[in-house]
DSSP file (Angstrom, degrees, kcal/mol; ACC not computed):
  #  RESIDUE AA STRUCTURE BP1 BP2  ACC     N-H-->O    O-->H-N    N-H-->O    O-->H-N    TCO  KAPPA ALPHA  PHI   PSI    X-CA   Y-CA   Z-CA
    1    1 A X              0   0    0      0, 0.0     2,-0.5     0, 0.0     0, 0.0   0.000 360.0 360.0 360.0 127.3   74.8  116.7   79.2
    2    2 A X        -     0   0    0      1,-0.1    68,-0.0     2,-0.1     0, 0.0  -0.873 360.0-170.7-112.3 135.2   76.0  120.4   78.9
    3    3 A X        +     0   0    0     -2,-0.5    68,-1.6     2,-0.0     2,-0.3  -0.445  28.5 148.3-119.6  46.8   74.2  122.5   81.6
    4    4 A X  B     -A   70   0A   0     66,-0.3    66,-0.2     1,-0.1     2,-0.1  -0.803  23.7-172.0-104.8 147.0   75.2  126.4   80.5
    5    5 A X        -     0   0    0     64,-1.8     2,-0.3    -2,-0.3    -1,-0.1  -0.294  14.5-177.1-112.1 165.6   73.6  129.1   80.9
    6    6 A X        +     0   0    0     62,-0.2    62,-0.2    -2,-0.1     2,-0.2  -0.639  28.7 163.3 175.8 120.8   74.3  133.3   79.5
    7    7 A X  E     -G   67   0B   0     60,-2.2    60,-2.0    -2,-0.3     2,-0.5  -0.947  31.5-134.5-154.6 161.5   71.5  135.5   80.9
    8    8 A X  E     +G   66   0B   0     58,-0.2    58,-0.2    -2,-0.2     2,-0.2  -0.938  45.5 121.7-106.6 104.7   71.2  139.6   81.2
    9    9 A X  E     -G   65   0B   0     56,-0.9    56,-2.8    -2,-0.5     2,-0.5  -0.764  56.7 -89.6-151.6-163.3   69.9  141.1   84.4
   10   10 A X  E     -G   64   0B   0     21,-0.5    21,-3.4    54,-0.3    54,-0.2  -0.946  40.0-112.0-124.7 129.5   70.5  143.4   87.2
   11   11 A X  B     -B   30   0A   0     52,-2.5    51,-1.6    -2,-0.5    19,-0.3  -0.241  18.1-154.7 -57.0 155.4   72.2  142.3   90.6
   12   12 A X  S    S+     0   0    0     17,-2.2     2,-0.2     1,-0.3    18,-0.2   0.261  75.6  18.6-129.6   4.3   69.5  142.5   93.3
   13   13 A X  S    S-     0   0    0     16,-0.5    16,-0.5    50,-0.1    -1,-0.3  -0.765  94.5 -86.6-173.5 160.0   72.4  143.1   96.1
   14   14 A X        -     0   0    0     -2,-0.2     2,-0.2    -3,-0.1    46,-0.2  -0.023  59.0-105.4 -55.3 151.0   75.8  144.1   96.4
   15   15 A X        -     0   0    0     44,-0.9     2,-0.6    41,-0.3    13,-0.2  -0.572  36.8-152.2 -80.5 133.0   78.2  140.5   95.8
   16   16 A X  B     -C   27   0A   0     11,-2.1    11,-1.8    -2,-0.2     2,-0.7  -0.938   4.8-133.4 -98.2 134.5   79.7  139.3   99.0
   17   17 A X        -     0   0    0     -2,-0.6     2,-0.3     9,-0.2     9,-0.2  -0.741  17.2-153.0 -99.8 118.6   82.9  137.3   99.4
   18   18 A X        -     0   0    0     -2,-0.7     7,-1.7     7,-0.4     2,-0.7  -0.511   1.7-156.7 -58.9 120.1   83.0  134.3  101.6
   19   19 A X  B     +I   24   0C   0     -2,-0.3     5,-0.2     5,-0.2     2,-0.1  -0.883  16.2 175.0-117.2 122.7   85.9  133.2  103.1
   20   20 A X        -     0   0    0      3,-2.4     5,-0.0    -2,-0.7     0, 0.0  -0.306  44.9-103.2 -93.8 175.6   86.2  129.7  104.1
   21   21 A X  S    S+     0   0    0      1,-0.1     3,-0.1    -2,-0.1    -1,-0.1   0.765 119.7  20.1 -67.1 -22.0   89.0  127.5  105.5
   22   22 A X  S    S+     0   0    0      1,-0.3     2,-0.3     0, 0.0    -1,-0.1   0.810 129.8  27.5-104.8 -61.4   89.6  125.9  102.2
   23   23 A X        -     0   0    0     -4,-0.0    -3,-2.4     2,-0.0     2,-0.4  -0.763  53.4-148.6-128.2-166.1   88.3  128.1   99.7
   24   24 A X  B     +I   19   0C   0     -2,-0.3     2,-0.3    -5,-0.2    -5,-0.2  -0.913  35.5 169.9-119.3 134.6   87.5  132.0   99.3
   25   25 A X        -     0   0    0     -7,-1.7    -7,-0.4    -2,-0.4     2,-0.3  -0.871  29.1-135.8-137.1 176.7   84.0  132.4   96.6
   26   26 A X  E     - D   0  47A   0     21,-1.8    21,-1.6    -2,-0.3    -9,-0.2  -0.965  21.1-168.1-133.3 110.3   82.0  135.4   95.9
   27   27 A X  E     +CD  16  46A   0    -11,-1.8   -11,-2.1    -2,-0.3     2,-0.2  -0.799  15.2 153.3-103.2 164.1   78.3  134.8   96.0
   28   28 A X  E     - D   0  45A   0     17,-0.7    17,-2.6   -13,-0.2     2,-0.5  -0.918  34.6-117.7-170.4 180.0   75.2  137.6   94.5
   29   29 A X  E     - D   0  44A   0    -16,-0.5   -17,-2.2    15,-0.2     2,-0.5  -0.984  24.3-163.4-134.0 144.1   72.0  137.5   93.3
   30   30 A X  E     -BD  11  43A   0     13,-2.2    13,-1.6    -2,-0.5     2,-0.4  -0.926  10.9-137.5-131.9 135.2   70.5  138.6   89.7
   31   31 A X  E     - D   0  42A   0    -21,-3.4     2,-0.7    -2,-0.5   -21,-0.5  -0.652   4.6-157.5-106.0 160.7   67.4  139.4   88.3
   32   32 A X  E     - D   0  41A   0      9,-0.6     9,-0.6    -2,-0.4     2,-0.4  -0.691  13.0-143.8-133.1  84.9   66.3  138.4   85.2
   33   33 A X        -     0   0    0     -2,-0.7     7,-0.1   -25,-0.2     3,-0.1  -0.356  15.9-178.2 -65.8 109.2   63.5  140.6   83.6
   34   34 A X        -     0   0    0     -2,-0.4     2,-0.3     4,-0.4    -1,-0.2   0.934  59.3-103.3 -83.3 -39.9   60.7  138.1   81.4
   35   35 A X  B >   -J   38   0D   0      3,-0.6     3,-2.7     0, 0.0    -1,-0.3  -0.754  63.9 -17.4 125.7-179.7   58.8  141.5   80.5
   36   36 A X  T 3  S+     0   0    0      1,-0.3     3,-0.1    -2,-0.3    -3,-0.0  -0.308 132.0  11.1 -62.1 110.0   55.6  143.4   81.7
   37   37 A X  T 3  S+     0   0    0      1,-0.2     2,-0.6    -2,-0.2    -1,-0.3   0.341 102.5 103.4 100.3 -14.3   53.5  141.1   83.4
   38   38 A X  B <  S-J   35   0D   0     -3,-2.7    -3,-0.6     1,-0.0    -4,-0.4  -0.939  75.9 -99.2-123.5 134.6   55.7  138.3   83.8
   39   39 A X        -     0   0    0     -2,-0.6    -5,-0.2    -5,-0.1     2,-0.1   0.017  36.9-107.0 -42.9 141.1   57.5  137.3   87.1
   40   40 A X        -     0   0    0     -7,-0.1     2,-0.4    -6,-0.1    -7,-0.2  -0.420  30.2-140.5 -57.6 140.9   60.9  138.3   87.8
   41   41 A X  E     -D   32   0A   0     -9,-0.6    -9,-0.6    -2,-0.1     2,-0.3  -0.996  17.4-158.2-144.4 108.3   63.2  135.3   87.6
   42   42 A X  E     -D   31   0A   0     -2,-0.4    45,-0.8   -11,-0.1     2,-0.4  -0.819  10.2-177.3-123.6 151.3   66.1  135.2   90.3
   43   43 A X  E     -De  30  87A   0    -13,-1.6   -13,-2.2    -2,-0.3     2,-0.2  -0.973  22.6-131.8-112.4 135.7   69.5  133.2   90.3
   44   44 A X  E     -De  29  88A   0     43,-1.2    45,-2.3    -2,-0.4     2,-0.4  -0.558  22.8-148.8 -60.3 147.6   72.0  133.0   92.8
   45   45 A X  E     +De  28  89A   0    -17,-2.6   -17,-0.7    -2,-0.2     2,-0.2  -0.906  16.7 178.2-115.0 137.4   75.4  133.6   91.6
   46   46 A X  E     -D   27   0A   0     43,-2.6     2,-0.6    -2,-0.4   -19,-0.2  -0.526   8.2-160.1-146.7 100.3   78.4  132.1   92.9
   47   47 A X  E     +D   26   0A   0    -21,-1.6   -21,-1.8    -2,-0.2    43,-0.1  -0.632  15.1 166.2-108.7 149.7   82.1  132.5   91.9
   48   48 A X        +     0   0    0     -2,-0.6     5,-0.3   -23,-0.2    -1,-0.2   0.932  54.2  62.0 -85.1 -81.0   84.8  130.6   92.4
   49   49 A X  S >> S-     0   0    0      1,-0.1     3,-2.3     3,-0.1     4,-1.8   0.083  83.9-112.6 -41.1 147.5   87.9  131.0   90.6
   50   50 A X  H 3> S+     0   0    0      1,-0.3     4,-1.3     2,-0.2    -1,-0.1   0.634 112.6  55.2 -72.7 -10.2   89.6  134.8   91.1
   51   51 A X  H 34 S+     0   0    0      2,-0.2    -1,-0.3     3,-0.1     4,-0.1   0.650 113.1  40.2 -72.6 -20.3   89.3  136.2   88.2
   52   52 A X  H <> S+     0   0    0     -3,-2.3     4,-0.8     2,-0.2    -2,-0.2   0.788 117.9  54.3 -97.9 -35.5   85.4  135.6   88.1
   53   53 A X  H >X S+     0   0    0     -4,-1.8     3,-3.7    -5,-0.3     4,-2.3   0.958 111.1  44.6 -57.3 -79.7   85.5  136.7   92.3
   54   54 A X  H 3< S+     0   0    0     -4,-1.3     4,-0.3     1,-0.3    -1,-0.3   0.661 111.7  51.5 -64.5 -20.2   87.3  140.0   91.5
   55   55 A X  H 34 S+     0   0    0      2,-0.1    -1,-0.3    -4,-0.1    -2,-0.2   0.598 116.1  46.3 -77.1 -11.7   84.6  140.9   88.1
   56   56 A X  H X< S+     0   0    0     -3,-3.7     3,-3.3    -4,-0.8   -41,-0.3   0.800 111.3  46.9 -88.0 -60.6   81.6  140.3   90.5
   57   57 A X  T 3< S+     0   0    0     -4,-2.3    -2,-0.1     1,-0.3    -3,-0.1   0.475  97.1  65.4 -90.5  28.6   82.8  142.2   93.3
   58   58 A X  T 3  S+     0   0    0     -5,-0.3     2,-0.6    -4,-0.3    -1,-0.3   0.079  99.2  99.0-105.6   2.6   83.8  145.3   91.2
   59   59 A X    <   -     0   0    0     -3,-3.3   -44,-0.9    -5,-0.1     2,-0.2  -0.850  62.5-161.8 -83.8  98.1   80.0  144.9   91.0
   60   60 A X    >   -     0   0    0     -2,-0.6     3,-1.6   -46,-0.2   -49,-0.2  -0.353  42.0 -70.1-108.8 164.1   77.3  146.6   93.0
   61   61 A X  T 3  S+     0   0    0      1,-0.2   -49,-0.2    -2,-0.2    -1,-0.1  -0.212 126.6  18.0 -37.1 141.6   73.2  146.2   94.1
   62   62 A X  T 3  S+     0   0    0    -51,-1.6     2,-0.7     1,-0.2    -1,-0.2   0.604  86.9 154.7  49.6  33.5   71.5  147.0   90.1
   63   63 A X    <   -     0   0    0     -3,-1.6   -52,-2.5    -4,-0.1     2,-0.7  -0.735  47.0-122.2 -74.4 120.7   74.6  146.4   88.3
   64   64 A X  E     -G   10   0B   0     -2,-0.7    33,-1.7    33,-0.4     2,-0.7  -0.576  42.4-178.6 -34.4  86.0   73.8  145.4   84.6
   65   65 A X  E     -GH   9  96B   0    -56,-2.8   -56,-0.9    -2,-0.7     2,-0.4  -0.820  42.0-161.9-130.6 113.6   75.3  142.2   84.0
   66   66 A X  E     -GH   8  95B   0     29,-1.1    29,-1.3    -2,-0.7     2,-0.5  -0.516  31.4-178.5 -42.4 115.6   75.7  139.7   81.4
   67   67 A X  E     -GH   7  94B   0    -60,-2.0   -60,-2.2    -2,-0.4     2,-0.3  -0.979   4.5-175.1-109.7 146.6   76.7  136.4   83.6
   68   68 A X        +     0   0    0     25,-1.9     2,-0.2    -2,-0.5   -62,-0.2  -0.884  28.6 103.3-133.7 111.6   77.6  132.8   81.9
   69   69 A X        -     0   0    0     -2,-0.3   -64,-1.8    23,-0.2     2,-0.5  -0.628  69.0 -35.8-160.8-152.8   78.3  129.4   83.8
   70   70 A X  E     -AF   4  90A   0     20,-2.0    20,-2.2    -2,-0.2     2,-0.3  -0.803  54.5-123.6-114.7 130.9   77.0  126.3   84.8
   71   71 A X  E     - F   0  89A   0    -68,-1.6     2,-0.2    -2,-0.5    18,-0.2  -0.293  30.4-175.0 -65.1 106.0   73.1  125.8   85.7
   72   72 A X  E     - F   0  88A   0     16,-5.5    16,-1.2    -2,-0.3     2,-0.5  -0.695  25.4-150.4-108.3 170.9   72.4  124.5   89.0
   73   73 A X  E     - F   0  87A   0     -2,-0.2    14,-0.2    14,-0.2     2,-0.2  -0.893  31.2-159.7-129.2 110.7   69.2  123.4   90.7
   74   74 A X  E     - F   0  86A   0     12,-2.4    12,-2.5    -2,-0.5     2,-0.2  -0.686   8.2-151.6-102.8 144.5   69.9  124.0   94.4
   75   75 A X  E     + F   0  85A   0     10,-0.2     2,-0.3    -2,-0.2    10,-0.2  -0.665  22.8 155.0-107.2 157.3   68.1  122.5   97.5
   76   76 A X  E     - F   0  84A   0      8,-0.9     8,-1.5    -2,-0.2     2,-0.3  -0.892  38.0-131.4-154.8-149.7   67.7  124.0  100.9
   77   77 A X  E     - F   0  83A   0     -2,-0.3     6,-0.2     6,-0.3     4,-0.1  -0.942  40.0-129.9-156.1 107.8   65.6  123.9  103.8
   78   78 A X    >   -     0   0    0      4,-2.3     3,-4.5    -2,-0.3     5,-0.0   0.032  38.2 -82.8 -73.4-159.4   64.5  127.6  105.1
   79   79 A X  T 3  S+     0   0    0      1,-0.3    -1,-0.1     2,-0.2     0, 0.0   0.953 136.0  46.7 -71.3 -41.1   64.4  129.6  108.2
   80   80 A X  T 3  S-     0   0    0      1,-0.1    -1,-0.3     2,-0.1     3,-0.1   0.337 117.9-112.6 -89.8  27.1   60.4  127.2  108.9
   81   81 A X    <   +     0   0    0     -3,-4.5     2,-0.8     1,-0.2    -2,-0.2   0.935  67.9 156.2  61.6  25.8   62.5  124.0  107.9
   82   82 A X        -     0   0    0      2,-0.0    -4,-2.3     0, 0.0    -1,-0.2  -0.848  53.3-115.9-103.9 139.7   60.2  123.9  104.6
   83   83 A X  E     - F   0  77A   0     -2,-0.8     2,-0.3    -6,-0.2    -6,-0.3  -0.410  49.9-179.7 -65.6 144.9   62.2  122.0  102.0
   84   84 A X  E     - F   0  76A   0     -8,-1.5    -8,-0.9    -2,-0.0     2,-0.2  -0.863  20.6-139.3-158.8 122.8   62.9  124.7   99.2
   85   85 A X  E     - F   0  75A   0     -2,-0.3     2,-0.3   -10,-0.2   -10,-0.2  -0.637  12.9-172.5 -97.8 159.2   64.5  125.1   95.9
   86   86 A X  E     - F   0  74A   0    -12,-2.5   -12,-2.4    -2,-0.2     2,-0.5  -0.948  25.3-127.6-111.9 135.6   66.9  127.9   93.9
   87   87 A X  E     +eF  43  73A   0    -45,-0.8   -43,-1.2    -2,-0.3     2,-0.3  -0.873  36.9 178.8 -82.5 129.1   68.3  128.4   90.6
   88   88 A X  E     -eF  44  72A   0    -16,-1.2   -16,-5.5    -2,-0.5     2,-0.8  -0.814  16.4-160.8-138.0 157.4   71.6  128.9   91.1
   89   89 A X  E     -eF  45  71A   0    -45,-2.3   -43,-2.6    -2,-0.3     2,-1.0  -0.814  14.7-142.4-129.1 109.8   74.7  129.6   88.3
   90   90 A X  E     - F   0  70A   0    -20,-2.2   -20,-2.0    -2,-0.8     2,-1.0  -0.627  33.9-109.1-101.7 130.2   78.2  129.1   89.0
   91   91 A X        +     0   0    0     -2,-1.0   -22,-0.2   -22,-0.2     3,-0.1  -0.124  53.5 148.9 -82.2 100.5   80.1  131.6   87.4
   92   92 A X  S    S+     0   0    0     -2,-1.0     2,-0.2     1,-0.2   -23,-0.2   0.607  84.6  19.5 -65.4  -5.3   82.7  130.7   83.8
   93   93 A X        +     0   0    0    -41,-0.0   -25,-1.9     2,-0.0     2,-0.4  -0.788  63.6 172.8-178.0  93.0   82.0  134.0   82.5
   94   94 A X  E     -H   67   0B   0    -27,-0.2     2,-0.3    -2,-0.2   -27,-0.2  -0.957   4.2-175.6-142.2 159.5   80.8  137.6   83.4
   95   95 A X  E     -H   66   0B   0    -29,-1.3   -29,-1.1    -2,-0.4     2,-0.0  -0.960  18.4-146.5-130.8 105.5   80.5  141.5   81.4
   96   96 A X  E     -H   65   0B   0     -2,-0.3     2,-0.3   -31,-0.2   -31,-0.2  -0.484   8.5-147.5 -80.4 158.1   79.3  144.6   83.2
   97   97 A X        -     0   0    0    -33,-1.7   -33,-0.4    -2,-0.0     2,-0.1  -0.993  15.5-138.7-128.1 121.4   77.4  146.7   81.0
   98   98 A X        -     0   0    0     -2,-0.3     2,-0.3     1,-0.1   -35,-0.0  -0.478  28.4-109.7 -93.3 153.4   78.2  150.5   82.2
   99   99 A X        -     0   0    0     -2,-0.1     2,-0.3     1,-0.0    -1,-0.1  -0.751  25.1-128.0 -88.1 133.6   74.9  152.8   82.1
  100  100 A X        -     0   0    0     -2,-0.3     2,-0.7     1,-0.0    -1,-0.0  -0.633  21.9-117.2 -93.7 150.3   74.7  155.3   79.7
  101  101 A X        -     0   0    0     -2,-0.3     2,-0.8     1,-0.1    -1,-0.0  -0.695  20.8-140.4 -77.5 118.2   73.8  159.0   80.9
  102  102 A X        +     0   0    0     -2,-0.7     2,-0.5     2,-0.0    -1,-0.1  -0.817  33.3 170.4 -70.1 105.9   71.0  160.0   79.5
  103  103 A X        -     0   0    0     -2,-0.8     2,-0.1     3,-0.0     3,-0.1  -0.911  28.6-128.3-109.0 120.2   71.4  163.9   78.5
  104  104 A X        -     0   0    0     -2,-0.5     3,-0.1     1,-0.1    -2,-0.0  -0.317  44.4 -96.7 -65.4 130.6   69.6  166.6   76.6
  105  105 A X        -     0   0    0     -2,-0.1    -1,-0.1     1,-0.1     3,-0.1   0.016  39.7 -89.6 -54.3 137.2   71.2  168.1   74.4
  106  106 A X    >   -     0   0    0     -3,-0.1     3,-0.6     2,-0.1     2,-0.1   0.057  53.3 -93.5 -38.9 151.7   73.0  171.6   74.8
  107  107 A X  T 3  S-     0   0    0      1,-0.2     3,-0.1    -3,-0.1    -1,-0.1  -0.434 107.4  -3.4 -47.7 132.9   71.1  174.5   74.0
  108  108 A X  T 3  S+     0   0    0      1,-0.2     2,-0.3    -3,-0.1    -1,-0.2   0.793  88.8 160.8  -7.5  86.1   72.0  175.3   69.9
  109  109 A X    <   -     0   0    0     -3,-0.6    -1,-0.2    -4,-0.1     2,-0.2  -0.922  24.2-160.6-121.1 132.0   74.2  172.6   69.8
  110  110 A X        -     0   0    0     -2,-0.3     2,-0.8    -3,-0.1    -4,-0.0  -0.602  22.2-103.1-108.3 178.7   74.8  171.7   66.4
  111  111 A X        -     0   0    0     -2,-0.2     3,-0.0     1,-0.1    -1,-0.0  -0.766  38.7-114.7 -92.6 115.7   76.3  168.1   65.1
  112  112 A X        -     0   0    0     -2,-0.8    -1,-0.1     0, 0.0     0, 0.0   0.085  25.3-114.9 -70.0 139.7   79.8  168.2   64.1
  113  113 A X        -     0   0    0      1,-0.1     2,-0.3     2,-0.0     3,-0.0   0.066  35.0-154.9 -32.8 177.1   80.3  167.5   60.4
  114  114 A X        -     0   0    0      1,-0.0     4,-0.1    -3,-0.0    -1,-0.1  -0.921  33.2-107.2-149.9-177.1   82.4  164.1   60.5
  115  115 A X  S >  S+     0   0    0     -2,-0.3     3,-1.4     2,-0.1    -2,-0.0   0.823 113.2  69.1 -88.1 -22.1   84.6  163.5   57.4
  116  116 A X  T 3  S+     0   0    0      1,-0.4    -1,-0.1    -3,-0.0    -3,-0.0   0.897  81.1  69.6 -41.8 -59.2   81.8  160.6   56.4
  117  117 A X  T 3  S+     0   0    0      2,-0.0    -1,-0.4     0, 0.0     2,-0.2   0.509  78.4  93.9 -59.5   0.3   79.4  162.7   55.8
  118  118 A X    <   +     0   0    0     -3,-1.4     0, 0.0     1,-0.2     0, 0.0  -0.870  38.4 178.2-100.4 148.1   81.1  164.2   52.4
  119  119 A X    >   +     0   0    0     -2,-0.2     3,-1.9     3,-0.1    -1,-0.2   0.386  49.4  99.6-137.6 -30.0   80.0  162.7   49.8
  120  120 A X  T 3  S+     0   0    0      1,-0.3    -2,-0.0     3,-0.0     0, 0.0   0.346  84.2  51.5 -48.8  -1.1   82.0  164.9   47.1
  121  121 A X  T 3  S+     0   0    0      3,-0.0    -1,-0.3     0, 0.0    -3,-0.0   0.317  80.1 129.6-132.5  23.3   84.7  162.4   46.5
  122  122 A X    <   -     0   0    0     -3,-1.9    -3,-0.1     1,-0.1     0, 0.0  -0.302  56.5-142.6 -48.6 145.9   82.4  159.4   45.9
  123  123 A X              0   0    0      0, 0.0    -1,-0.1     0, 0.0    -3,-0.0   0.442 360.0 360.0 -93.3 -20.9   83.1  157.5   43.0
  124  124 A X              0   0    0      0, 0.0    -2,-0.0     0, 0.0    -3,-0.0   0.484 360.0 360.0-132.9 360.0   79.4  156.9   42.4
């Protein structure tokens, strides 16, 4: 059974990195928007290998990110000992997506010509 996952959201707090006696991970948490009206949908994230560690934690709290890995369904027991589950992804695969600046345009600012735009040497 193949259990992968690729979803688009925004981190919901800056990634931390763990270091253990054995190994070093990076865990974070993403949100995962359904649309207007529909609950927010959150995964833990957790990477292992260093290539995936160091693309996470060049990540910060509402970073746009593509993540892709393997789908887990994690158990735990909270803080009042009620039995509790998470969806949780460990990470094969991640893409920041940089925010574009929204700007108005300068005051009578025109669009420069591009060579595309001529049309005068068209065969047709």
């Amino acid at each position: 059974m193949i259990r992968t996952i690729t979803v688009t959201g925004n981190l919901g707090r800056d990634p931390e990195e763990v270091r253990g006696d054995r190994r070093t991970f990076a865990k974070a948490s993403l949100a995962v928007s359904q649309g207007k009206g529909k609950p927010t949908i959150w995964f833990d994230l957790t990477a292992w290998g260093q290539y995936e560690i160091k693309d996470l934690m060049r990540c910060s709290k509402g970073s746009r990110i593509t993540a892709s890995g393997k789908i887990e369904l994690r158990e735990y027991n909270d803080r009042d000992g009620n039995s509790r589950q998470s969806l949780g992804i460990s990470l094969t695969g991640l893409e920041r997506h940089e925010r574009e600046e929204r700007r108005p345009p300068a005051p009578n600012s025109q669009p420069q010509p591009s060579a595309l735009d001529d049309d005068d040497d068209l065969p047709f």
